[in-house]
KELUMVO-589192 format. One record per residue: x, y, z of N, C-alpha, C in turn. Coordinates in steps of 0.1 Angstrom, whole numbers. Atoms other than C-alpha are relative to their C-alpha. Layout:
REM KELUMVO-589192
<banu n_c1="X" n_c2="Y" n_c3="Z" ca_c1="X" ca_c2="Y" ca_c3="Z" c_c1="X" c_c2="Y" c_c3="Z"/>
...
REM end
This chain:
REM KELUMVO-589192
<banu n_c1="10" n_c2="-4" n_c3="10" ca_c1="-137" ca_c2="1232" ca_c3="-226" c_c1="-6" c_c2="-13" c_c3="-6"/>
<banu n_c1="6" n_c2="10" n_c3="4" ca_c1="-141" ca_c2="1197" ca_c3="-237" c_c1="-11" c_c2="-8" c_c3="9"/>
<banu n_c1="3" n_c2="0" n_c3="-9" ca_c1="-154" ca_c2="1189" ca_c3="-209" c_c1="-18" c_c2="5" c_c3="3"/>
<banu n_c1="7" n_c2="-10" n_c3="5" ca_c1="-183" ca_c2="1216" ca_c3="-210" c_c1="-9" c_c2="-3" c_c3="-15"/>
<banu n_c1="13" n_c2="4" n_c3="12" ca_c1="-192" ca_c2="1206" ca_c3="-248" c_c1="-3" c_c2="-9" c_c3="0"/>
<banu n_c1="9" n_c2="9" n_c3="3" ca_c1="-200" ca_c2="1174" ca_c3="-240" c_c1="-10" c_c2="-2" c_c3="6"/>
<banu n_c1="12" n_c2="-4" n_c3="-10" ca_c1="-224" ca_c2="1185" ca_c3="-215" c_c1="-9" c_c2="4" c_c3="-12"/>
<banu n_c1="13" n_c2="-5" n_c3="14" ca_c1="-242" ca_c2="1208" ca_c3="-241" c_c1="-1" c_c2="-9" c_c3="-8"/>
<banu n_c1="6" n_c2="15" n_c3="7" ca_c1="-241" ca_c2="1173" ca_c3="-262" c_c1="-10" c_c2="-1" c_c3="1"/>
<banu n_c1="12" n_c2="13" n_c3="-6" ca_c1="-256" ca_c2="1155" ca_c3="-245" c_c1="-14" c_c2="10" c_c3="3"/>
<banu n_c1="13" n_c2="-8" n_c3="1" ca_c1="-282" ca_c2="1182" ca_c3="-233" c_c1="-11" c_c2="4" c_c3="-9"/>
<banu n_c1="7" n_c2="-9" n_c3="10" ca_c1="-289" ca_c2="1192" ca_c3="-266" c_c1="-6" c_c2="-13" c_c3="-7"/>
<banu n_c1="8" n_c2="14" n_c3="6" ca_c1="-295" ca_c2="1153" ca_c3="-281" c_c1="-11" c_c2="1" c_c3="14"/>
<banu n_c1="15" n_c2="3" n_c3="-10" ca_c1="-320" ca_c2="1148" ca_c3="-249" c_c1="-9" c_c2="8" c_c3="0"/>
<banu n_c1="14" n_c2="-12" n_c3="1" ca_c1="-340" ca_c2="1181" ca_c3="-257" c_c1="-2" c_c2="-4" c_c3="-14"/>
<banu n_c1="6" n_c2="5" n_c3="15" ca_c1="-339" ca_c2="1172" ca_c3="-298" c_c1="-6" c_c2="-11" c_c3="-3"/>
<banu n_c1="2" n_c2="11" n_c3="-4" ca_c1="-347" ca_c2="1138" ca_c3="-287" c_c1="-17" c_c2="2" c_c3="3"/>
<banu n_c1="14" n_c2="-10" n_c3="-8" ca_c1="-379" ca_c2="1154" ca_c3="-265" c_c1="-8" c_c2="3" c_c3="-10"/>
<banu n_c1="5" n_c2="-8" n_c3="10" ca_c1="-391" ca_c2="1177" ca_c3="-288" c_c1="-5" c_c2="-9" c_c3="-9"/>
<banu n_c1="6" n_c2="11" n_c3="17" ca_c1="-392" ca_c2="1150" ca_c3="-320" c_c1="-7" c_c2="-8" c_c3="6"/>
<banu n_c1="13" n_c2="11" n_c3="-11" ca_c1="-410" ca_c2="1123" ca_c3="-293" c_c1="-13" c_c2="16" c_c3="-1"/>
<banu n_c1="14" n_c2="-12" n_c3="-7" ca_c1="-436" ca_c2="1155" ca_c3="-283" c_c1="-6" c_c2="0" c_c3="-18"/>
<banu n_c1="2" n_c2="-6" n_c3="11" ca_c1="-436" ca_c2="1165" ca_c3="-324" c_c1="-14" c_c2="-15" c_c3="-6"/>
<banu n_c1="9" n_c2="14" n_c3="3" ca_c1="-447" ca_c2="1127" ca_c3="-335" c_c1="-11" c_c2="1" c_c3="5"/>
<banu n_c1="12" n_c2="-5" n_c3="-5" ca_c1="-472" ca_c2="1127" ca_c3="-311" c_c1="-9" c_c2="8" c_c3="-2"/>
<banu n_c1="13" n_c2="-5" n_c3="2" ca_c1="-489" ca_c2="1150" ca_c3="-319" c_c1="-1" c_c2="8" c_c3="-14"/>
<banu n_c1="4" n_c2="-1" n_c3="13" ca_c1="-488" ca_c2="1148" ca_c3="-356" c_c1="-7" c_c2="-10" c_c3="-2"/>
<banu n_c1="7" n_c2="15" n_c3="-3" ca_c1="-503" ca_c2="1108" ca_c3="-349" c_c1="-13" c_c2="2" c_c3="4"/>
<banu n_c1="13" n_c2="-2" n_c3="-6" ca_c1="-528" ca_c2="1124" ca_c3="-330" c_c1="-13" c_c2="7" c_c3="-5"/>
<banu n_c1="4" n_c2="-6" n_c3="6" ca_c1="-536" ca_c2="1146" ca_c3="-351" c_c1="-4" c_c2="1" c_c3="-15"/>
<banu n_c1="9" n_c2="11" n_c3="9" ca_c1="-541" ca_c2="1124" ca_c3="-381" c_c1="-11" c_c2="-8" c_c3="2"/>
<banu n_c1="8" n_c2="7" n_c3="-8" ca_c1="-556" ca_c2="1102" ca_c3="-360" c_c1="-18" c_c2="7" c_c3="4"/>
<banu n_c1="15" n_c2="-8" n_c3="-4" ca_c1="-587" ca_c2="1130" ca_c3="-343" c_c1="-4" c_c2="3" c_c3="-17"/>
<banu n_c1="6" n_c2="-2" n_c3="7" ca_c1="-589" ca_c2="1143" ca_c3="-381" c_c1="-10" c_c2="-14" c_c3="-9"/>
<banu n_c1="7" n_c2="11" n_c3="10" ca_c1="-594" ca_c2="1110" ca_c3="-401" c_c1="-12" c_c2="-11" c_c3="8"/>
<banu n_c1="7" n_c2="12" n_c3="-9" ca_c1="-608" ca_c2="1087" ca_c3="-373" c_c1="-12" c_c2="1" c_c3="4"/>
<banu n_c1="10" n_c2="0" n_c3="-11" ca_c1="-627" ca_c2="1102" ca_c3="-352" c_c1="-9" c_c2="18" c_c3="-8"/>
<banu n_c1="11" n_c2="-6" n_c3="12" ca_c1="-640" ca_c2="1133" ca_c3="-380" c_c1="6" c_c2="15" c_c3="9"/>
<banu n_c1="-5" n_c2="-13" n_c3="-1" ca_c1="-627" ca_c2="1164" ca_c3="-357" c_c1="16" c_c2="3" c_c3="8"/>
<banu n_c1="-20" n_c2="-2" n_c3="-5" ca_c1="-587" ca_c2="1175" ca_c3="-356" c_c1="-2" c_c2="10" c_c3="7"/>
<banu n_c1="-3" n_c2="-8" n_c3="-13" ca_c1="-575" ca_c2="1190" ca_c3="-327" c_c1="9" c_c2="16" c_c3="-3"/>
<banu n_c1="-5" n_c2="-12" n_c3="2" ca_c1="-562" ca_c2="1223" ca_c3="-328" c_c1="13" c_c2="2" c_c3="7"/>
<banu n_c1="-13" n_c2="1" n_c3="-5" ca_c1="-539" ca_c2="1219" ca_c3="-305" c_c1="12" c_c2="-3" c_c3="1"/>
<banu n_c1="-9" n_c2="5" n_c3="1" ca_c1="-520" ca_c2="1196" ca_c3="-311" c_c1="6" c_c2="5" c_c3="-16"/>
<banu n_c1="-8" n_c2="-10" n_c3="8" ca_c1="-515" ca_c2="1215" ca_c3="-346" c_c1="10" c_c2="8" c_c3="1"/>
<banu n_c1="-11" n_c2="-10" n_c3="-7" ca_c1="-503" ca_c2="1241" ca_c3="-330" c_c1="12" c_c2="0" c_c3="4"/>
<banu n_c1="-13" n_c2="6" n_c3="-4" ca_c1="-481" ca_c2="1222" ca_c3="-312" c_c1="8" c_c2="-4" c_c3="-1"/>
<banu n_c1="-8" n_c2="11" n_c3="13" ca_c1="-468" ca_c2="1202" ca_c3="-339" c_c1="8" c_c2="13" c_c3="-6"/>
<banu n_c1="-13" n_c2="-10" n_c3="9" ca_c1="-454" ca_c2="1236" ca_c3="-359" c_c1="7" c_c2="7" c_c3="10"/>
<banu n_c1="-9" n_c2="-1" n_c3="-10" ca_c1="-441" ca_c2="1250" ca_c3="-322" c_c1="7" c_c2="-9" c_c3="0"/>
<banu n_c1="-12" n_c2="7" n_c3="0" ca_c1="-420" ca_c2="1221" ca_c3="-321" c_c1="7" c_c2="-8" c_c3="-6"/>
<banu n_c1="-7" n_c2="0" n_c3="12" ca_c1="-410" ca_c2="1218" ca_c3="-354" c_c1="8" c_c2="13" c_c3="0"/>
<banu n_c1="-12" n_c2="-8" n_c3="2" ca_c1="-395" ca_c2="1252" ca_c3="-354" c_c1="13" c_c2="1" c_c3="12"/>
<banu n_c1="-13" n_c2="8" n_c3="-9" ca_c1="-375" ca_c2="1242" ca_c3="-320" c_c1="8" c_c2="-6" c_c3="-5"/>
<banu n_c1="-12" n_c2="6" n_c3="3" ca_c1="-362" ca_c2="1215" ca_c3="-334" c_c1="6" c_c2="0" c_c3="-11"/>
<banu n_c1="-11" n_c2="-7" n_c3="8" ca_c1="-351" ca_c2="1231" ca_c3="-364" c_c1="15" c_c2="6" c_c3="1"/>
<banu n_c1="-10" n_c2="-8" n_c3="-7" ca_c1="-335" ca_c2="1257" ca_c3="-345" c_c1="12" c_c2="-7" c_c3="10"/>
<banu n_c1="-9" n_c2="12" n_c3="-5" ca_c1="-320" ca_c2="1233" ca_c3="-323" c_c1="7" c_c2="-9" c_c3="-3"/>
<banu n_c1="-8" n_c2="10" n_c3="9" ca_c1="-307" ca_c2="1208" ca_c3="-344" c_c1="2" c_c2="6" c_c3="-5"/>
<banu n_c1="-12" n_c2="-7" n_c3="7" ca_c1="-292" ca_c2="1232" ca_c3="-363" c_c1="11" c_c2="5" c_c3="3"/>
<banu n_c1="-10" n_c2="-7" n_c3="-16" ca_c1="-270" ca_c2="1244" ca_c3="-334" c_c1="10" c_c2="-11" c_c3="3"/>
<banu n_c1="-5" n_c2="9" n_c3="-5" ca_c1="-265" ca_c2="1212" ca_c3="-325" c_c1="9" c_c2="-10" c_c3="-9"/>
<banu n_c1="-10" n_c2="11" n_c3="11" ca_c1="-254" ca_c2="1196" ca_c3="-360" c_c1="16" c_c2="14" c_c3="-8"/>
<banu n_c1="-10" n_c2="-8" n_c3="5" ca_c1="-229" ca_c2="1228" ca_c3="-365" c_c1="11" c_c2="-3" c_c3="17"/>
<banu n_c1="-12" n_c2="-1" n_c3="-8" ca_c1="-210" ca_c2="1217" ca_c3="-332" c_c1="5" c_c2="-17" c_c3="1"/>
<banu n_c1="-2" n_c2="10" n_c3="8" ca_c1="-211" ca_c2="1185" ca_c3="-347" c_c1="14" c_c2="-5" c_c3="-14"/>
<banu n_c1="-3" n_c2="-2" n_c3="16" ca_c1="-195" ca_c2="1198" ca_c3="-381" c_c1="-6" c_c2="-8" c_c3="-9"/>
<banu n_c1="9" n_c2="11" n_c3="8" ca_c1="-224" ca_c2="1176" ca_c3="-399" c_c1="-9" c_c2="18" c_c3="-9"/>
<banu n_c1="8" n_c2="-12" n_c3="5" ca_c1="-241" ca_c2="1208" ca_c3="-409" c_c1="5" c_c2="3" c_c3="-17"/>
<banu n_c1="-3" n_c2="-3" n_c3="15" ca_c1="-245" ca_c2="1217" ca_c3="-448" c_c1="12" c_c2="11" c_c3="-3"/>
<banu n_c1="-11" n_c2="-12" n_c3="5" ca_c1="-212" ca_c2="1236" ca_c3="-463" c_c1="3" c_c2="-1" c_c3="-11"/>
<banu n_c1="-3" n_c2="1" n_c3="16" ca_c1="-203" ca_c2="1246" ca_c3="-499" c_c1="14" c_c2="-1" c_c3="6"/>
<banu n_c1="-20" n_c2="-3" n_c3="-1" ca_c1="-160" ca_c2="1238" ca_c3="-497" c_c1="4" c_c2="-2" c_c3="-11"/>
<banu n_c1="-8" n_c2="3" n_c3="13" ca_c1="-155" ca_c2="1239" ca_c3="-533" c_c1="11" c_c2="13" c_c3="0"/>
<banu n_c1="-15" n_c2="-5" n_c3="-2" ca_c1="-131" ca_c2="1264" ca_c3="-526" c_c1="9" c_c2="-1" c_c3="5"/>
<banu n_c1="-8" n_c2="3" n_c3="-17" ca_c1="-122" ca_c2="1259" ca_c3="-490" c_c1="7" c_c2="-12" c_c3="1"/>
<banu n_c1="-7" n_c2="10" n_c3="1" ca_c1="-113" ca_c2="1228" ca_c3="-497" c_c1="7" c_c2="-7" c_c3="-6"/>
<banu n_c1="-16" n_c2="-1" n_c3="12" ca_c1="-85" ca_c2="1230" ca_c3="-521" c_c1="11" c_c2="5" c_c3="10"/>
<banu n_c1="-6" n_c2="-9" n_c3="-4" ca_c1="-71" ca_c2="1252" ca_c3="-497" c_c1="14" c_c2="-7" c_c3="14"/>
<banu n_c1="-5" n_c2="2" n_c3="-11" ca_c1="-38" ca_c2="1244" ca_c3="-472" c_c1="8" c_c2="8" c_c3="8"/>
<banu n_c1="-11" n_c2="-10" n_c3="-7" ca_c1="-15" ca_c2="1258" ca_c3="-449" c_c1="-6" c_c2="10" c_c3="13"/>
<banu n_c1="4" n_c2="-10" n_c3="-6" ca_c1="-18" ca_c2="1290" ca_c3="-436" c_c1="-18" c_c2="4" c_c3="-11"/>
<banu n_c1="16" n_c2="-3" n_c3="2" ca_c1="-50" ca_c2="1299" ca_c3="-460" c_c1="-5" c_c2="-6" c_c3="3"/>
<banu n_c1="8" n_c2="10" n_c3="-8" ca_c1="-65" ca_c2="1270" ca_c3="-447" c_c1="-10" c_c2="3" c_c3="9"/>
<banu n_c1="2" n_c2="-7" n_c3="-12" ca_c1="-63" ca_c2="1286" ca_c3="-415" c_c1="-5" c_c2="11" c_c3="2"/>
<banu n_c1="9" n_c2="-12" n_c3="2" ca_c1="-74" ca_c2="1318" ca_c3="-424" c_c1="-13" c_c2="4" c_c3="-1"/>
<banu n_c1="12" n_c2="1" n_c3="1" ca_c1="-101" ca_c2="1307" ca_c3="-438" c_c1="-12" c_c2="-7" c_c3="8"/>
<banu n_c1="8" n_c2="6" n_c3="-12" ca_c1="-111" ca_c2="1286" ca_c3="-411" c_c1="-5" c_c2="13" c_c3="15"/>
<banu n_c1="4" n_c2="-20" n_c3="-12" ca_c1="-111" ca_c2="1320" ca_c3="-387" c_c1="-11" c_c2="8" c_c3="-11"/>
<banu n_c1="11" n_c2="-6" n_c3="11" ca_c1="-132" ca_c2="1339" ca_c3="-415" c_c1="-12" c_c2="-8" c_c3="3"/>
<banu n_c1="10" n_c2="3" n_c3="2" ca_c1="-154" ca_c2="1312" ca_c3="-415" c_c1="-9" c_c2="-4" c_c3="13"/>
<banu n_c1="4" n_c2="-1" n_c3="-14" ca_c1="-158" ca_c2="1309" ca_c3="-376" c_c1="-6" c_c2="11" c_c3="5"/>
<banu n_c1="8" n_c2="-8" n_c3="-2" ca_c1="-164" ca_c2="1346" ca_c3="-379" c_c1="-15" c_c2="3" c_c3="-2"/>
<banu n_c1="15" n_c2="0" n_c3="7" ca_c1="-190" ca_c2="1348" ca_c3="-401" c_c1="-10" c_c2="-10" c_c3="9"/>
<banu n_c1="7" n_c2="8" n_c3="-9" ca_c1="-207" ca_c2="1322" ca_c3="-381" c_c1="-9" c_c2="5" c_c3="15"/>
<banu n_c1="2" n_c2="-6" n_c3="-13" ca_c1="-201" ca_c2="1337" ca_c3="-347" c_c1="-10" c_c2="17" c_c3="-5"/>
<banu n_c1="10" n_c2="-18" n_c3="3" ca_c1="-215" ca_c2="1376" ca_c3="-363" c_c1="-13" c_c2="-9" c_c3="-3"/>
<banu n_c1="13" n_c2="-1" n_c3="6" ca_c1="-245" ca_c2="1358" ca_c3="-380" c_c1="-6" c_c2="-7" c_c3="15"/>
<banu n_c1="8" n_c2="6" n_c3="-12" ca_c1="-254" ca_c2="1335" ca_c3="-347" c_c1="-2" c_c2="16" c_c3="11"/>
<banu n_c1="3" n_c2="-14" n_c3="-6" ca_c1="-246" ca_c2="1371" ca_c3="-322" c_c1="-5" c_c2="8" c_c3="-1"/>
<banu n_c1="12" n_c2="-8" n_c3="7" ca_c1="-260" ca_c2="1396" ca_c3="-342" c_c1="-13" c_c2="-1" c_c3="0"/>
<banu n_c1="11" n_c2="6" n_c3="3" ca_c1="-287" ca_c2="1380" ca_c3="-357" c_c1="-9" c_c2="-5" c_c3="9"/>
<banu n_c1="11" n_c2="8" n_c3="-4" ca_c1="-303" ca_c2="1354" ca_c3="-340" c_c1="7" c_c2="4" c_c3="20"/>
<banu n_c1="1" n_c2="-2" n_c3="-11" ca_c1="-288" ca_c2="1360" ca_c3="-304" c_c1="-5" c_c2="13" c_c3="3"/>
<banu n_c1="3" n_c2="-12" n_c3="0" ca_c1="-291" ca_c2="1397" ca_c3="-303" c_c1="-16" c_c2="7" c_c3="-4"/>
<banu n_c1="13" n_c2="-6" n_c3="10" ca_c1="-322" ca_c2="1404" ca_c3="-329" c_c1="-9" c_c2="-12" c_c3="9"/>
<banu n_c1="11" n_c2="11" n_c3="-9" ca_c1="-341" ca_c2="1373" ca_c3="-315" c_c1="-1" c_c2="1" c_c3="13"/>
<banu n_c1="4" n_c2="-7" n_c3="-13" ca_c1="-336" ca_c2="1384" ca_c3="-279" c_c1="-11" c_c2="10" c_c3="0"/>
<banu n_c1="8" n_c2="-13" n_c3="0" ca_c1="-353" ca_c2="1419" ca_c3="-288" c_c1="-11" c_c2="-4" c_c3="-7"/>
<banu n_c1="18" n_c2="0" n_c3="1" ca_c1="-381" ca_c2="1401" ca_c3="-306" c_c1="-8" c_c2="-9" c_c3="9"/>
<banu n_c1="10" n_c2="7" n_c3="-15" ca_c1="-387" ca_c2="1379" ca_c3="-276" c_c1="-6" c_c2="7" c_c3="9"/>
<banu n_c1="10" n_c2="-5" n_c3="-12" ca_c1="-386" ca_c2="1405" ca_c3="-253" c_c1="-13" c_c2="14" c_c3="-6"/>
<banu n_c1="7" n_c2="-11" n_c3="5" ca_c1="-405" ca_c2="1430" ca_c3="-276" c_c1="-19" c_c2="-9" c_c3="2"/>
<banu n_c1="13" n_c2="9" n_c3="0" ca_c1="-434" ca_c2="1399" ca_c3="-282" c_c1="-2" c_c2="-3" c_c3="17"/>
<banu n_c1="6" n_c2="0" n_c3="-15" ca_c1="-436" ca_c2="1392" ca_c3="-242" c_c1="-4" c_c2="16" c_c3="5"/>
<banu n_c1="6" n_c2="-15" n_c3="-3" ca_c1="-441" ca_c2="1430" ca_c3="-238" c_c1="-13" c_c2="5" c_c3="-5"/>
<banu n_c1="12" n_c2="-8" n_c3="5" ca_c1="-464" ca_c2="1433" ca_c3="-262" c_c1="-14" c_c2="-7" c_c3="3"/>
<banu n_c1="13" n_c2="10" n_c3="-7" ca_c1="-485" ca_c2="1400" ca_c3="-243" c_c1="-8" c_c2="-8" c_c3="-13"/>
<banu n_c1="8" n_c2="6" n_c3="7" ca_c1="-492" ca_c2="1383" ca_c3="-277" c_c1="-2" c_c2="-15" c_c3="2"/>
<banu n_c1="-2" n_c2="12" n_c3="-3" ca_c1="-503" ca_c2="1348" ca_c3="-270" c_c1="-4" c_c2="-11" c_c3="-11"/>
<banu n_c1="2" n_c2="13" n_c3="10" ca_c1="-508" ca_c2="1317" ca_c3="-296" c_c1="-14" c_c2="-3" c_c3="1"/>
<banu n_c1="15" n_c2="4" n_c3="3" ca_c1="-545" ca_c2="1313" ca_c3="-308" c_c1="-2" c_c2="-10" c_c3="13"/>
<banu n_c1="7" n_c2="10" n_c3="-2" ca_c1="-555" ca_c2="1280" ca_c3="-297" c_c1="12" c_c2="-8" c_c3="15"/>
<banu n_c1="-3" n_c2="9" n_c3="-15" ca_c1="-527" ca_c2="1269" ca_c3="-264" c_c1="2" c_c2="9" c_c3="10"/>
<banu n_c1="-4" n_c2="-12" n_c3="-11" ca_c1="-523" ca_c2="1306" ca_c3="-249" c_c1="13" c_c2="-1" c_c3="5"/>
<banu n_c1="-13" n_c2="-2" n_c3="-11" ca_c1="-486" ca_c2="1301" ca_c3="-244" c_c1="2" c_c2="15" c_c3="-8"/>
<banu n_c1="-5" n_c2="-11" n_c3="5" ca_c1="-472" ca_c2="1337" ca_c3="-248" c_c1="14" c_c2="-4" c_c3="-13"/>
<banu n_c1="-8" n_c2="0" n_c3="16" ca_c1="-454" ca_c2="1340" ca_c3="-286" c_c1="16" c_c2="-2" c_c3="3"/>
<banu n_c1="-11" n_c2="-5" n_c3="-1" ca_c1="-423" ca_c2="1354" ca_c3="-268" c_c1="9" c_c2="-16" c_c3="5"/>
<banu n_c1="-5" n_c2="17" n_c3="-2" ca_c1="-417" ca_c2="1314" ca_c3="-253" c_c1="2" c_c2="-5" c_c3="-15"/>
<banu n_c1="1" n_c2="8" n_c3="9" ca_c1="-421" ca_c2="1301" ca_c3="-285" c_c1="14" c_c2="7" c_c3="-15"/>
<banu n_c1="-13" n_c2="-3" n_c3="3" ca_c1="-395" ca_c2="1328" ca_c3="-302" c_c1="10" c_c2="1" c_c3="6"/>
<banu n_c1="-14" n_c2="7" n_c3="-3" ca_c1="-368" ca_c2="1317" ca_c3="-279" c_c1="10" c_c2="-7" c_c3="-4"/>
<banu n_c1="-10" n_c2="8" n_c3="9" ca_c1="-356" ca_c2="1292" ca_c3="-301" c_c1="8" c_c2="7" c_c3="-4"/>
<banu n_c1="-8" n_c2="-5" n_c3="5" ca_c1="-341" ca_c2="1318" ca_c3="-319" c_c1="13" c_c2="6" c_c3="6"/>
<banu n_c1="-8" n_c2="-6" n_c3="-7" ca_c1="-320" ca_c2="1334" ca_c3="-292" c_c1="8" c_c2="-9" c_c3="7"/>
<banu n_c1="-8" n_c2="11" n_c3="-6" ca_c1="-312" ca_c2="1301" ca_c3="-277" c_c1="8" c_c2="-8" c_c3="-8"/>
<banu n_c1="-7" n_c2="7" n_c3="16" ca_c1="-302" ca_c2="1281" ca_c3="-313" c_c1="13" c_c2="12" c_c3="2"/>
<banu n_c1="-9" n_c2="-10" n_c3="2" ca_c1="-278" ca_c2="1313" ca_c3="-317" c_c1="13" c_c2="-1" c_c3="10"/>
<banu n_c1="-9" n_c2="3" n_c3="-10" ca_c1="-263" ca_c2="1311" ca_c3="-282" c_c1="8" c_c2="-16" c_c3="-1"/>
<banu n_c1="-3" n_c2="13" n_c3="1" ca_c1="-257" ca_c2="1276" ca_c3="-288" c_c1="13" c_c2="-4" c_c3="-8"/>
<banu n_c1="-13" n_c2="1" n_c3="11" ca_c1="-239" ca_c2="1284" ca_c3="-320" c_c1="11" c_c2="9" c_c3="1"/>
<banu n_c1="-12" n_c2="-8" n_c3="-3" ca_c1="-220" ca_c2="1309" ca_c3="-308" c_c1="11" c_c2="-9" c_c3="9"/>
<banu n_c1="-8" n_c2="8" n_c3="-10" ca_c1="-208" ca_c2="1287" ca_c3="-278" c_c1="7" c_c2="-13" c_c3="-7"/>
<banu n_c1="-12" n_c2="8" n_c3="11" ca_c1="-194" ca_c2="1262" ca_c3="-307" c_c1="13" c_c2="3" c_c3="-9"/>
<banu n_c1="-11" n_c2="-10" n_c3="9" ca_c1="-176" ca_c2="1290" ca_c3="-325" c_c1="11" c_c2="5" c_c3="6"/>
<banu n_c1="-11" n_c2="-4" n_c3="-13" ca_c1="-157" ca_c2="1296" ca_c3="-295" c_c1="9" c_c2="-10" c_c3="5"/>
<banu n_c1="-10" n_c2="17" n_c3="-4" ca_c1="-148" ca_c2="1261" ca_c3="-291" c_c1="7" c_c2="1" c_c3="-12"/>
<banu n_c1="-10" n_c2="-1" n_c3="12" ca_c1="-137" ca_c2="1263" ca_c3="-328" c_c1="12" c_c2="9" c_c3="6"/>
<banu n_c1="-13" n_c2="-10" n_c3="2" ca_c1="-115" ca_c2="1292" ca_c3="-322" c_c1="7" c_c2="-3" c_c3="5"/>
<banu n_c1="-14" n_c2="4" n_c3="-12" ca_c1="-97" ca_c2="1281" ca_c3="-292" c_c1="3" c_c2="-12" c_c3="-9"/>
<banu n_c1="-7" n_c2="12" n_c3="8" ca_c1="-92" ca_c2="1250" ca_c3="-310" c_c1="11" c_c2="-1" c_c3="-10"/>
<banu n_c1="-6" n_c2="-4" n_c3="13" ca_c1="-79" ca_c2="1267" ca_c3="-341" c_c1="14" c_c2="5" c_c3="7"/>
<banu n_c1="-12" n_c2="-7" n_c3="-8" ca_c1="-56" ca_c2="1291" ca_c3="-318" c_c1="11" c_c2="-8" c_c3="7"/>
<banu n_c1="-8" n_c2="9" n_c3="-8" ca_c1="-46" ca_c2="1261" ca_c3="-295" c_c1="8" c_c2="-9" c_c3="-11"/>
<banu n_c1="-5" n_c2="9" n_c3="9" ca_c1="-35" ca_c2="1243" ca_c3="-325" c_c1="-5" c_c2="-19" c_c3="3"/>
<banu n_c1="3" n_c2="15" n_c3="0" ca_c1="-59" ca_c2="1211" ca_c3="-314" c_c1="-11" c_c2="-3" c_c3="-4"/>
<banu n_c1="13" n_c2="-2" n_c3="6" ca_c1="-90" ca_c2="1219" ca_c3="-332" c_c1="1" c_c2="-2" c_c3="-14"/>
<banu n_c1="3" n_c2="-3" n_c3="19" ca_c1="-101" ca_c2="1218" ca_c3="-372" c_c1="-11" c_c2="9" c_c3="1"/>
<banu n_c1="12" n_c2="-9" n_c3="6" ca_c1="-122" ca_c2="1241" ca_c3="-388" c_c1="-11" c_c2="-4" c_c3="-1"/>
<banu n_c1="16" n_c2="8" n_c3="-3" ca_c1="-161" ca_c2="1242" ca_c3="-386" c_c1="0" c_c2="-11" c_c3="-14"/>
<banu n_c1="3" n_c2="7" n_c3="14" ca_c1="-161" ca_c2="1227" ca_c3="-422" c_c1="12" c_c2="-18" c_c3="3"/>
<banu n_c1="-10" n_c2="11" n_c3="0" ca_c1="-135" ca_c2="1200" ca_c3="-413" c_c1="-10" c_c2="-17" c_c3="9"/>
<banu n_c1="7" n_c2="16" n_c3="-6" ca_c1="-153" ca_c2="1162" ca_c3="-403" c_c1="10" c_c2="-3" c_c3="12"/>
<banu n_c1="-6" n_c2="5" n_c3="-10" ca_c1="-145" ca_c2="1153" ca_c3="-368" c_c1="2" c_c2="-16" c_c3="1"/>
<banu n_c1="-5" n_c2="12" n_c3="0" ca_c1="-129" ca_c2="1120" ca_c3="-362" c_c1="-12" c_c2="-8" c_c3="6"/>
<banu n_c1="5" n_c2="8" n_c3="-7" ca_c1="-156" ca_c2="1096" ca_c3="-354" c_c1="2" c_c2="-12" c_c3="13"/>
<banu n_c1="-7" n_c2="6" n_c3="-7" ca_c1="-152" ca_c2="1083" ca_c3="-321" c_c1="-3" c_c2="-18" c_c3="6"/>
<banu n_c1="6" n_c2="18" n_c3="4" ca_c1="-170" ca_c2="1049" ca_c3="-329" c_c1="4" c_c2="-8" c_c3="-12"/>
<banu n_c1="-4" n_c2="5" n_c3="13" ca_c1="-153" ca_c2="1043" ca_c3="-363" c_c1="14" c_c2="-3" c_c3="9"/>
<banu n_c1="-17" n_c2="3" n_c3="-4" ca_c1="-121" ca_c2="1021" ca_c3="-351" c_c1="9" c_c2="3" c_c3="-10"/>
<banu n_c1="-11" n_c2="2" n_c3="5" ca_c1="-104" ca_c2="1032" ca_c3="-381" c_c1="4" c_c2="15" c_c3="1"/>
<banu n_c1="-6" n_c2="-14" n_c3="0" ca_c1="-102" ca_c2="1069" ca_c3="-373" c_c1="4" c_c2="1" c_c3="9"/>
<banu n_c1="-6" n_c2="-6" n_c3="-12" ca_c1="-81" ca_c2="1063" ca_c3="-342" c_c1="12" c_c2="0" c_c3="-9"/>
REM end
């Protein structure tokens, strides 16, 4: 399994990577045609909030298999033992229901409902249903971390999503 997430890592920094190169671009360019040269591009507008909500969606996926992602633990983190654990399963659930449900399940059906319905984006004509993927792909992503939690939790070699992984460039956390 470890094995496996460091693939999706690395895959997922070289597409968030991507994406934020593409985004710059064509927010530069797009300062640039309005102020410089007197007429802004439309497209590259466009472009620029398509791949701002990617790499929302994405980097959000990507910084919860991280455990860098925002958590309130003023409770959870008083907590040891077996509640600990408990609450680390609870909070793996909740996770895994809102990424499955939600955004894998519901975001699939508005992908394929928007490619059905043939709506395409003003000004670059990509069909909508491409561009609401994020949502169904971010979800899968986070599901496929919640899974790595659990086995980790079960196998007894994992921490909880809320728990800071050992930096493996800090020489003092070996």
């Amino acid at each position: 399994m470890q094995a496996l997430t460091k693939i999706v890592n690395t895959i997922l920094k070289a597409v968030t990577v991507s994406v934020f190169v593409v985004l710059v671009v064509c927010v530069v360019w797009q300062v640039f045609s309005r102020y410089v040269l007197g007429t802004p591009s439309t497209v590259t507008d466009e472009l620029a909030r398509f791949m701002f909500m990617w790499i929302g969606l994405i980097g959000a996926a990507y910084t919860l298999g991280m455990r860098r992602h925002l958590a309130i633990d003023l409770l959870t983190g008083s907590l040891v033992g077996k509640r600990k654990l408990l609450s680390d399963y609870f909070i793996i659930l909740a996770i895994a229901f809102f990424s499955g449900v939600v955004m894998l399940y519901g975001g699939g059906q508005l992908v394929l409902k928007t490619l059905a319905n043939g709506q395409v984006s003003p000004a670059l004509r990509v069909p909508m249903g491409y561009i609401y993927a994020a949502i169904p792909f971010s979800g899968g992503i986070m599901l496929f971390y919640c899974v790595e939690f659990f086995i980790g939790l079960v196998n007894g070699t994992g921490t909880g999503p809320n728990d800071q992984m050992p930096d493996a460039a800090d020489p003092a956390a070996k």
